[in-house]
Every structure is written in structure tokens, then in C-alpha cells.
C-alpha positions in Angstrom: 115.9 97.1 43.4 117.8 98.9 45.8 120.1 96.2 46.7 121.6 97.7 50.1 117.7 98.7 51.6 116.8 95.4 50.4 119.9 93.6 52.7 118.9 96.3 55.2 115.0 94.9 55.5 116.1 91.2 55.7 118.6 91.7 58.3 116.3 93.9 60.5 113.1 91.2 59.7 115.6 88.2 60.8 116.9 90.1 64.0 113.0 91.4 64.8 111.4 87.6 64.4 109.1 89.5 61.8 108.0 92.3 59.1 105.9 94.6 61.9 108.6 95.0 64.0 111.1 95.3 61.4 109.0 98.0 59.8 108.7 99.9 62.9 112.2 99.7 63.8 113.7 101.1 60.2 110.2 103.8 60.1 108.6 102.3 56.9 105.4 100.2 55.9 105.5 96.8 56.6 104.2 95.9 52.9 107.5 98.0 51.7 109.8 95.6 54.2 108.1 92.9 52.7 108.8 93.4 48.8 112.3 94.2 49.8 112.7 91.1 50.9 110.8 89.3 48.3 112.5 91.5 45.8 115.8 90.2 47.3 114.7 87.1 47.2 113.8 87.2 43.6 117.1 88.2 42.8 118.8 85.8 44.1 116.6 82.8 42.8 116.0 81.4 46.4 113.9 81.5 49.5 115.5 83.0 52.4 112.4 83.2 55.3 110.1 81.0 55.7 106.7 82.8 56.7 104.1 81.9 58.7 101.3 84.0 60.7 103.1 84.6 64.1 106.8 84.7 62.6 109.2 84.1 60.2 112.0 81.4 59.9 115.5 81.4 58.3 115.9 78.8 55.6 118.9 76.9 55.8 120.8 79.5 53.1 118.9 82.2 54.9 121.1 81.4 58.0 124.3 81.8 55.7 122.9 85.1 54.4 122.0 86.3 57.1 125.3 86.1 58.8 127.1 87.7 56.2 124.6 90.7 55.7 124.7 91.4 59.1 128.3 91.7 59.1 128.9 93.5 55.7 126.6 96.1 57.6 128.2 96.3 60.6 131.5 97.2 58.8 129.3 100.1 56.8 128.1 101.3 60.6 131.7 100.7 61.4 132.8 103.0 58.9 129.8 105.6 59.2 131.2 105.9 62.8 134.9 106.0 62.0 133.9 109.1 59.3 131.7 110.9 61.9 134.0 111.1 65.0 131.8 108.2 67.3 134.8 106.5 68.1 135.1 109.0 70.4 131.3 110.1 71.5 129.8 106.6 71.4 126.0 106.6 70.7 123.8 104.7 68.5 121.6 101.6 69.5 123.1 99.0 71.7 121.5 95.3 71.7 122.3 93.5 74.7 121.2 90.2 75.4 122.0 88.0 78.7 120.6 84.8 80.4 118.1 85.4 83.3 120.4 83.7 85.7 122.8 86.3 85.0 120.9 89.3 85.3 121.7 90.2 88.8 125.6 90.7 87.5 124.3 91.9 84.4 121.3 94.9 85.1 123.6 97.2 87.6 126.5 97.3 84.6 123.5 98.3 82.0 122.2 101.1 84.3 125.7 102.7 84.8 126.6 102.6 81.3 122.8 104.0 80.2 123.9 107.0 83.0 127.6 107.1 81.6 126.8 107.4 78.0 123.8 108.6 77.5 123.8 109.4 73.9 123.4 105.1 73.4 120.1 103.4 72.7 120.5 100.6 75.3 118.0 97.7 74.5 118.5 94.8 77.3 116.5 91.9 77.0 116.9 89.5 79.3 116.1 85.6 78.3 117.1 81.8 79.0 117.3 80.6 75.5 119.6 82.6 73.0 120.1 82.4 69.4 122.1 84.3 67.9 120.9 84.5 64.7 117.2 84.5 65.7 117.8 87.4 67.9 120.7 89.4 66.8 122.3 91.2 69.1 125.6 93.2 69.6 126.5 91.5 72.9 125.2 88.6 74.9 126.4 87.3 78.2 125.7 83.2 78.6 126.5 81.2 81.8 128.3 78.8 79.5 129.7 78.9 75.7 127.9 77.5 73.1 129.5 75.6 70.0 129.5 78.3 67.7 132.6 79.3 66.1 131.0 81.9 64.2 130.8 84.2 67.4 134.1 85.6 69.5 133.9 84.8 73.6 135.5 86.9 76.1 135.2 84.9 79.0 134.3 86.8 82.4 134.5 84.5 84.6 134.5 80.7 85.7 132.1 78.4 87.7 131.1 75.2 89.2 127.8 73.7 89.3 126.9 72.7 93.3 124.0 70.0 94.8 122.0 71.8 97.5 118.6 71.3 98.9 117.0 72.5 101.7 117.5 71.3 105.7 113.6 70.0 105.6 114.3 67.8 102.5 117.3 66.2 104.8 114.7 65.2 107.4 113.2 63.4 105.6 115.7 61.5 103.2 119.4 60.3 103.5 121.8 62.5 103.1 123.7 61.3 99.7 127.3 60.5 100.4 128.5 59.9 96.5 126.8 60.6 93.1 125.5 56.9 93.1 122.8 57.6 96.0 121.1 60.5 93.8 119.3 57.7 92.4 117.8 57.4 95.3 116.7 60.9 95.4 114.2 63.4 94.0 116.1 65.4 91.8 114.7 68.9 90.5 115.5 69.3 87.1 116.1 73.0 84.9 114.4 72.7 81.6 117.4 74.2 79.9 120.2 72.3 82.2 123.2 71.4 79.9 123.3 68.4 81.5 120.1 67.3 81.0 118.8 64.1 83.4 122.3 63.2 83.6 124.3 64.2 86.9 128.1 65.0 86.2 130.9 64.7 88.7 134.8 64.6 89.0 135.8 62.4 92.7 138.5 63.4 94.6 140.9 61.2 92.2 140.1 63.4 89.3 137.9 60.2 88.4 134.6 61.4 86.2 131.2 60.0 87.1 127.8 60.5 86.2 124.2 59.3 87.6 121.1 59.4 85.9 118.5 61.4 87.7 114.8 61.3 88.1 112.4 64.0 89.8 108.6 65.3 89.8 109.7 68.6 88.8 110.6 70.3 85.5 110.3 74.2 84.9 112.3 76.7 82.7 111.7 79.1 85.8 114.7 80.2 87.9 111.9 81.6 90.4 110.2 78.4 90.8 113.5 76.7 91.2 114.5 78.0 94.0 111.1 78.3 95.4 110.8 74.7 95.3 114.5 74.0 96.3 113.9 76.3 99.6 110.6 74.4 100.2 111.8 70.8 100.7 110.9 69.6 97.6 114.4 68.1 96.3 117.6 68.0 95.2 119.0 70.9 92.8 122.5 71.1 90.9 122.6 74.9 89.9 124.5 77.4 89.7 126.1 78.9 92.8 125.0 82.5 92.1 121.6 81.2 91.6 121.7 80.3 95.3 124.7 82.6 96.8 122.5 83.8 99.5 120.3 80.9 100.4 124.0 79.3 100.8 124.8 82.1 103.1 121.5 82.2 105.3 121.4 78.4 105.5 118.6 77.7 103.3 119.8 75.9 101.3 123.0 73.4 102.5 125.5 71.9 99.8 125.6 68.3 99.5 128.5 66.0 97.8 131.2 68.8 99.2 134.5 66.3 98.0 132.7 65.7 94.5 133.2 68.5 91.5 131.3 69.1 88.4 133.1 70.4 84.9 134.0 74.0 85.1 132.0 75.9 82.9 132.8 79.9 81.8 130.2 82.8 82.0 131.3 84.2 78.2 130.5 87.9 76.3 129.9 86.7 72.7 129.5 88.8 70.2 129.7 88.3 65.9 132.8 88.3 64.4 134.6 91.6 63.8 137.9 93.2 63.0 136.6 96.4 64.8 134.7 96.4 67.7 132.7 99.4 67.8 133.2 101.6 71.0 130.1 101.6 72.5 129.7 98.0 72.4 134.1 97.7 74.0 133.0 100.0 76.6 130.1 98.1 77.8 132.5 94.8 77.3 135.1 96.6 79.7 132.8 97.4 82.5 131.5 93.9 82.4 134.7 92.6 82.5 135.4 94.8 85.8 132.1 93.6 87.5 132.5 90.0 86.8 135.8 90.1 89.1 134.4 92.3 91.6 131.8 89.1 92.1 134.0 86.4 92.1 133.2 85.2 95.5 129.8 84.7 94.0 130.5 82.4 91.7 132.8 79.5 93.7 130.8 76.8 94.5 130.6 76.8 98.4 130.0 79.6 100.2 133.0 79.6 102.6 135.9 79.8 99.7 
């Protein structure tokens, strides 16, 4: 067995979600990924995927392996560019992954490092749920850091949640005065919120409070959120970026102005290295640069 093609085939199946993919990506059959994994396997004595006909699954040692294949060959790409002078000429493929409420900040930075350095592979895929072990990627931009200390965070920048809905939904109900009255109120809920059916704020004595919520709408869609926010249909804590220009243009109003949620930081994560390659520092850089060109964009009312 050719133990380094074999690590090669598992890491590329793990990152792809499956053998096709994997096979296409490293130009072989998908039967000859396949018994390198199994022949990995074998060797090791234990099942590292679990298979079935739409993907494959890491085992619970599968996750270990996985995370320290995946960085034994990033510090053997490391090296390879070291050796061949692409420290200074970065090129190579990129993965970049980043939240969907993000990718307003996120899509102009990709197209002027594809333009700047065109010798990189850029592949951006732009998603609200990431895993970094499912995916693999080289860097991924988040709204908020997850509880992984297997991954280093640069934070870019830092936020608030705010409550807005729209002036028609106010003609129709009270406007709520505290967290208490959003009770009261139907409250449009994220699929993905971190905060799940549970409202959190800080009063103006530093005091936290919280109010469970309730509403006839659930959707993983940004799109329909603010579709339905816009249209009347209730109450929406968000993101301020989500909703910078509905803010602006009226809209959308903010609600509960002397009432703050927990700050929460928009974070570049990325696995754990002693060298970051180039190509994937350079693309950090200019991310870092946009994030504070947008600041106003990210404070929770639009007149700060």
C-alpha cells in the first residue's frame, strides 16, 4: 500500500463528501480512491467512513484522523511551496468558505484577489451551515465563532444583533417597549439563529434578560427573511448588515433602541498551522482591510 496516496484519497473523499468527487478532483478512478481508502482502512484495523449511497460519514476516529492527515499534508504542501519559490508567486487551489449573510463583504474581496493573483485556483462556496471537517476548507468567514479549538480565528470585525420590522406590522400591533412584550408578538425566527426561540438582551443597567418567542414563520432563507420582514409579517432580530439598507430607506424601523444583545464577532477561521501559506495570508489581509472599510455596516442602528 502506498501509505501517503492512501492518506491523500481519504482526505480528499472526507473534504469532497464522497469517492466521485474525490476521484475527479485527484484525476483517478473512483474504484482506485476507494481501495485506498479501504486499504487504509485495513491497515489500520478500523473503520474510518461510514458509506452510504448519497455520501459518506466520518466515524468518530475518522474525525481524529482526519484532522491530523489533513494537517500532516498541509505541512508537505507547505514545504513543496517553500522548495519551489511560491512563497513568493502564490498559486495553487484556494478553498474558501463563508456564510451567505456575509457574502456581500465577502464576493467583492474574492473577485479582486482572483484578478490580483491569478495564478490561484479560487473555489468560493458560499453556505449557512459550516463544518469544518465535513467541508474542508483553507479559510472560512462565520458571523460568529464556533466552539472549536481545533481551528485559529482572526476576528474581522464585531456586531450586535437589532429587532426591526416593518412600519405596516406597527399599524397593526403595539409597538414593544421592553423584551417582556415580544411575547406578545409574532416573532420571525432564522432556522440557524444561535439563539434559537429565545430572545437575548442586556437593559440599560447592564442587566441580561431573555423572552421566549413564538412566530408562524421558520426558514433557513436570508431572502425570505427579509421578504417577509419588509412585508408586515413580524418581528425579526438579525443581523444589521442583513438589513443595513432597509434601515436606511425606512423599511424596516428598529425596535427596543435602549435594549442590547451579546456582541458577537464576524471570525476568519482556518486549521491550525505554524505556517500560513501565502496565498491563503493574502486573501486573510485583504479581508481584514474590507471588514474595516464596512464598519458602519455592521453597528446596530443606522445613525451611529
Amino acid at each position: 500500500m502506498d501509505r501517503m496516496a492512501s492518506l491523500t484519497a481519504f482526505v480528499r473523499v472526507v473534504e469532497s463528501g464522497g469517492f466521485t468527487v474525490a476521484a475527479r478532483r485527484l484525476d483517478l478512478s473512483t474504484t482506485t480512491v476507494s481501495n485506498q481508502v479501504q486499504a487504509l482502512e485495513n491497515s489500520l484495523g478500523v473503520r474510518l467512513l461510514n458509506r452510504t449511497t448519497r455520501r459518506v460519514n466520518l466515524t468518530e476516529i475518522g474525525r481524529e484522523y482526519y484532522e491530523r492527515c489533513s494537517h500532516i499534508l498541509q505541512e508537505l504542501a507547505e514545504a513543496d511551496e517553500i522548495t519551489s519559490a511560491l512563497q513568493v508567486t502564490p498559486r495553487g487551489r484556494l478553498l474558501l468558505r463563508c456564510h451567505q449573510s456575509l457574502d456581500r463583504f465577502v464576493a467583492p474581496v474574492a473577485t479582486c484577489f482572483s484578478a490580483a493573483y491569478p495564478e490561484v485556483s479560487l473555489d468560493f462556496q458560499i453556505d449557512d451551515v459550516i463544518d469544518p471537517v465535513r467541508d474542508g476548507f483553507d479559510l472560512s468567514i462565520m458571523p460568529a465563532s464556533p466552539r472549536d479549538s481545533a481551528l485559529v480565528r482572526r476576528t474581522l470585525a464585531k456586531w450586535h444583533f437589532v429587532l426591526c420590522c416593518a412600519p405596516a406590522y406597527l399599524e397593526t400591533h403595539p409597538t414593544p417597549h421592553s423584551p417582556a412584550d415580544l411575547a406578545d408578538h409574532n416573532c420571525l425566527n432564522y432556522a440557524y439563529a444561535i439563539f434559537g426561540n429565545e430572545f437575548r438582551f442586556v437593559d440599560p443597567a447592564g442587566n441580561p434578560m431573555s423572552t421566549r418567542v413564538s412566530g408562524n414563520l421558520v426558514t433557513a432563507s436570508l431572502t425570505v427573511m427579509r421578504a417577509a420582514a419588509t412585508a408586515g409579517l413580524g418581528l425579526w432580530l438579525c443581523a444589521p448588515f442583513l438589513v443595513s439598507d432597509l434601515l436606511a430607506s425606512g423599511a424596516l424601523v428598529p425596535l427596543l433602541p435602549d435594549y442590547r444583545t451579546q456582541e458577537l464577532e464576524i471570525v476568519a477561521l482556518y486549521p491550525h498551522r505554524r505556517h500560513l501559506s501565502t496565498k491563503v495570508r493574502l486573501l486573510l489581509d485583504m479581508l481584514v482591510d474590507r471588514f474595516a472599510d464596512e464598519q458602519r455596516w455592521l453597528d446596530a442602528m443606522p445613525d451611529r
